[in-house]
KOLSE-932817 format. One record per residue (C-alpha): residue in one letter; x, y, z. Coordinates in pm, whole numbers, plus 50000, padded with zeros to 5 digits. Each point is the difference from the previous one (the first is absolute). Example, Ala and Ser with C-alpha at 12.3 -4.5 7.8 and 13.67 -1.06 7.14 Angstrom:
A512304955050780;S501375034449934;
This chain:
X500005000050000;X500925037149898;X500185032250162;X497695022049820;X501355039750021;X498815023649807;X500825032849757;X498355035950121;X498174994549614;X498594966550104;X499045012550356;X498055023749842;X498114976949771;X499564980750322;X498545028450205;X497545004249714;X498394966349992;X497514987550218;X500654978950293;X498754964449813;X502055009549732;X503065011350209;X499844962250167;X499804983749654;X502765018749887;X502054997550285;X499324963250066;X500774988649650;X503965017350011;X500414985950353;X498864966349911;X502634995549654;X501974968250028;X503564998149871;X498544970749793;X497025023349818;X502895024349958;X502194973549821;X497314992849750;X497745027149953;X496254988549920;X497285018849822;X499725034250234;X503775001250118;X502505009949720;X503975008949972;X502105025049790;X503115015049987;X500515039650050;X503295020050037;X501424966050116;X497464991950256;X497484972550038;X496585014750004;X496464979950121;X497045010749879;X497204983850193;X496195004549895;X497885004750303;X496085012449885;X500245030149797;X503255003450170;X503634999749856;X503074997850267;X503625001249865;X502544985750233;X503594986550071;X501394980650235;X502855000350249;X500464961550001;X503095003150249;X497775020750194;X496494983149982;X498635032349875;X497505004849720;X499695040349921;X496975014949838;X501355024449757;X496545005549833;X496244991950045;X498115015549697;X496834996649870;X499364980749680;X499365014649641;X502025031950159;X502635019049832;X502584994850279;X499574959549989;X499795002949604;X503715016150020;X501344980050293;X498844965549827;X501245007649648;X503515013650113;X499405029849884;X502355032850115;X498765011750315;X500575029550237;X499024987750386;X497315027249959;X498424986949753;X498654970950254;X498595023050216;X498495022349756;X495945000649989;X499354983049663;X496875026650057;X502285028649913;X501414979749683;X496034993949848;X499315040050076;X502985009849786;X499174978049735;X496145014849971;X501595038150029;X502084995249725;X497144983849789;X497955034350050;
């Protein structure tokens, strides 16, 4: 069993859900097995970034990215993002990032896009 810490973004994300949906998020990280993480099923998945291991674990409408410490028995939440967001869209498909752009409101993003259309 892990040690689940978390990122101030993810904390955040956290502090927005629902208890029931805090638990259910919380209780799936906690509950990983060195085995699941090994080989990946259907809602856990792996990928390389700037030479670190990355988990992306589905949980609900719920995305978390992760690492782990293995010397340390510590699984970090980078990232917990919505799906069909922006911010997950860029994080899953590699594509060049700033650290804001994960904490952006995709909000802001869709009211830009129907300003410039005017």
């Amino acid at each position: 069993m892990y040690q689940v810490t978390f990122s101030n973004q993810s904390m955040g994300e956290i502090n927005k859900l629902g208890k029931f949906e805090q638990l259910e998020l919380i209780d799936k990280l906690s509950s990983l097995t060195a085995a699941q993480l090994e080989n990946p099923k259907e809602s856990l998945g792996e990928f390389q970034r700037e030479g670190k291991t990355y988990y992306r674990m589905r949980v609900g409408d719920w995305r978390v990215y992760f690492e782990i410490d293995q010397a340390a028995s510590i699984l970090h939440a980078h990232y917990i993002l919505h799906h069909h967001t922006i911010a997950d869209f860029v994080f899953r498909f590699k594509l060049p990032y700033k650290e804001e752009t994960m904490v952006e409101q995709e909000d802001s993003f869709w009211k830009y896009l129907e300003s410039i259309k005017k």
